[in-house]
N, C-alpha and C positions, 0 to 999 in steps of 0.2 A: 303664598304671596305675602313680602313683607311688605306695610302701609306705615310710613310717617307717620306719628301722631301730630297732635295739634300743639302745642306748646301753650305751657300755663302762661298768660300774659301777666306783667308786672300789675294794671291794675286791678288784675285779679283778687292778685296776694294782697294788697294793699287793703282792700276791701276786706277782704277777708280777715285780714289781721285787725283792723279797726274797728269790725264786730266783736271780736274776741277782746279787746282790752276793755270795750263800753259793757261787756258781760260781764268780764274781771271786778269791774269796777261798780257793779249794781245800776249802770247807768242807761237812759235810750239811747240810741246814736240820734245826736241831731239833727230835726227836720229843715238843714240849711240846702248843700246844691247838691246833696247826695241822695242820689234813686237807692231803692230800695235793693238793688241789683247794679254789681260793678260796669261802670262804663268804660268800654275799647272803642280804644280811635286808631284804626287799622288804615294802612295805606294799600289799595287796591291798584295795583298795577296793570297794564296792557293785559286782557287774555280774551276769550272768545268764550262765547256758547252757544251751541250748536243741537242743532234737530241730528235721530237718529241717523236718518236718510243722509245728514250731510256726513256723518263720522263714518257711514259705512263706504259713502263713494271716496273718501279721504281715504281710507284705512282696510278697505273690502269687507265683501258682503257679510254680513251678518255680527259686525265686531261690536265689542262692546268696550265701554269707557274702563280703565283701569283706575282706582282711587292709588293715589300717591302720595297725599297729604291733606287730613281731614281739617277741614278751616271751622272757623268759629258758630257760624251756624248751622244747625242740627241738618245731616245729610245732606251737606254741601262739602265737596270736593275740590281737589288739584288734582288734577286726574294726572299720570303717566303721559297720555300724547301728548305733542306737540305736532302745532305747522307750522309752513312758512305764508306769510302774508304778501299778496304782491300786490303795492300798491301803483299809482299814476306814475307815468312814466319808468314803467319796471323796477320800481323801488323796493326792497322787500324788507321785510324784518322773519328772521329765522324762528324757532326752536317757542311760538307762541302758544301760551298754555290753554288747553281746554280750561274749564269747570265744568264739571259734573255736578248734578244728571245729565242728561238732556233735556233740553227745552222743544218748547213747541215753533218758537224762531231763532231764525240765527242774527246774533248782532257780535259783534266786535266792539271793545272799549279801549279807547286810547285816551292820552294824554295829549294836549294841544301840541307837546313838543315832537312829541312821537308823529301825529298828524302829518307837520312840517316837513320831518323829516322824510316822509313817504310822499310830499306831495299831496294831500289830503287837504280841502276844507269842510270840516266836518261842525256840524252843529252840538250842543250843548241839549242833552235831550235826559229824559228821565227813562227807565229802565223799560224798553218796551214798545217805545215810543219811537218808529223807528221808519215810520211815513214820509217820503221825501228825501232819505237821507241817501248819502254815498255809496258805492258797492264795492266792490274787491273780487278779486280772485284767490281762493286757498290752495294748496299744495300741500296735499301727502305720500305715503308710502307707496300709496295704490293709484293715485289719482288727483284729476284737481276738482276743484267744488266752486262755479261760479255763483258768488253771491250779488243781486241784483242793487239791493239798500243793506242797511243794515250797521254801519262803521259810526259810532257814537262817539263824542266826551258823555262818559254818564254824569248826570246831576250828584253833586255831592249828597247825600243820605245820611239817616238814620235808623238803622233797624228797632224797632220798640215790640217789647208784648203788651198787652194792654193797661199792666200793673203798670209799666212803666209810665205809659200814656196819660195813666189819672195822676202818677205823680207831678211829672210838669203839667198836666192841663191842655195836652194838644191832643190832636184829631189828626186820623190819615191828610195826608195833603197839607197839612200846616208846615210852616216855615220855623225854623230854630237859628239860633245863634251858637257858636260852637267858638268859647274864647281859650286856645291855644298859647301856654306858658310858653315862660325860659328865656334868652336873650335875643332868642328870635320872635318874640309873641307877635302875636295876630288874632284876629276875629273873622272867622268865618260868619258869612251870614247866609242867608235862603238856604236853610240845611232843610232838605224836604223829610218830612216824615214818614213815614213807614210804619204801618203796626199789625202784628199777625200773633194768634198766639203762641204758634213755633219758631217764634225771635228772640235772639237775646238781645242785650243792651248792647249793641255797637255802632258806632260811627264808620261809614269808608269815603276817604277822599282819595285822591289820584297821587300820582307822586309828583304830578309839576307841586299841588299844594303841599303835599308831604316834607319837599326838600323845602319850601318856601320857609318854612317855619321849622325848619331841621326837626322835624317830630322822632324825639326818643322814646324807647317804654318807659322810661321813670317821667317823661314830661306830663305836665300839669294841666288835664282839660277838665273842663266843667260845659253841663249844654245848657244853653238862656231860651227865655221861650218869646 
């Protein structure tokens, strides 16, 4: 089985080259808007994730997820399937990507535009949080999976470990600012927090915000507390 790797992001290297010149150079790197750990601001597009139960009646019995392309944080996946989404008034969007593992519920994450396009009023919810919301119907190889709730905008995010945490001075559930370079600049704000020790430093916003601010990998973020 060949797997995608995950692609070194630009502010990877960036980081990592500016440790090595402040070593080069006998110096500390200084304590200004740089964590001690490079920050990505990744654009999380439309996909699902899904209880076993739901992948095996999509795909049959007893299937398992195939990793396709390993993402930035530590065993998380773009798995190999896809479904098709069929929303209000038989509206569908094709070829929607799992994330692996499996989860213990199923939500689906859209983009307000995406929403529209399927006929969807969907709420603005944090990861999980999934009480009252919309449902759908799935479609795979084997079958289809009706889902009851579930169809979100996720909350924009920040993944943190706890280094990171004491460096800006927040606490799970605290709100951040996240001010986005270039000639499209902007400031995101209610960036909700996250922190786990199995996290790396990344930001995911959706791609209505993505395109909003034409976010490239060389563009310029910094997160405000």
């Amino acid at each position: 089985m060949s797997v995608e790797p995950a692609k070194t992001h630009h502010a990877v290297i960036e980081h990592l080259v500016r440790q090595m010149l402040y070593q080069r150079l006998g110096k500390a790197i200084p304590d200004i808007a740089f964590s001690p750990n490079p920050l990505l601001v990744n654009i999380s597009a439309r996909h699902c994730h899904l209880t076993q139960e739901a992948v095996e009646a999509l795909f049959g019995k007893g299937h398992q997820l195939t990793p396709f392309r390993w993402l930035y944080q530590e065993g998380q996946y773009a798995a190999k399937e896809t479904v098709t989404l069929i929303g209000p008034r038989s509206r569908v969007i094709s070829n929607l990507r799992i994330l692996g593992p499996c989860r213990p519920l199923n939500q689906i994450e859209l983009a307000y535009t995406d929403a529209r396009a399927l006929g969807f009023d969907i709420p603005l919810r944090s990861s999980g949080n999934i009480e009252g919301t919309p449902g759908c119907m799935l479609m795979g190889p084997a079958g289809y999976f009706e889902m009851p709730q579930g169809v979100i905008r996720a909350l924009r995010h920040v993944h943190m470990h706890p280094e990171d945490a004491e460096h800006y001075k927040v606490a799970p559930g605290d709100n951040m600012k996240l001010k986005i370079g270039g000639p499209c600049s902007l400031t995101l704000e209610d960036m909700l927090v996250r922190v786990d020790d199995s996290f790396k430093l990344e930001v995911h916003i959706d791609t209505d915000e993505g395109n909003a601010c034409n976010l490239q990998a060389h563009t310029q973020c910094a997160l405000e507390k």
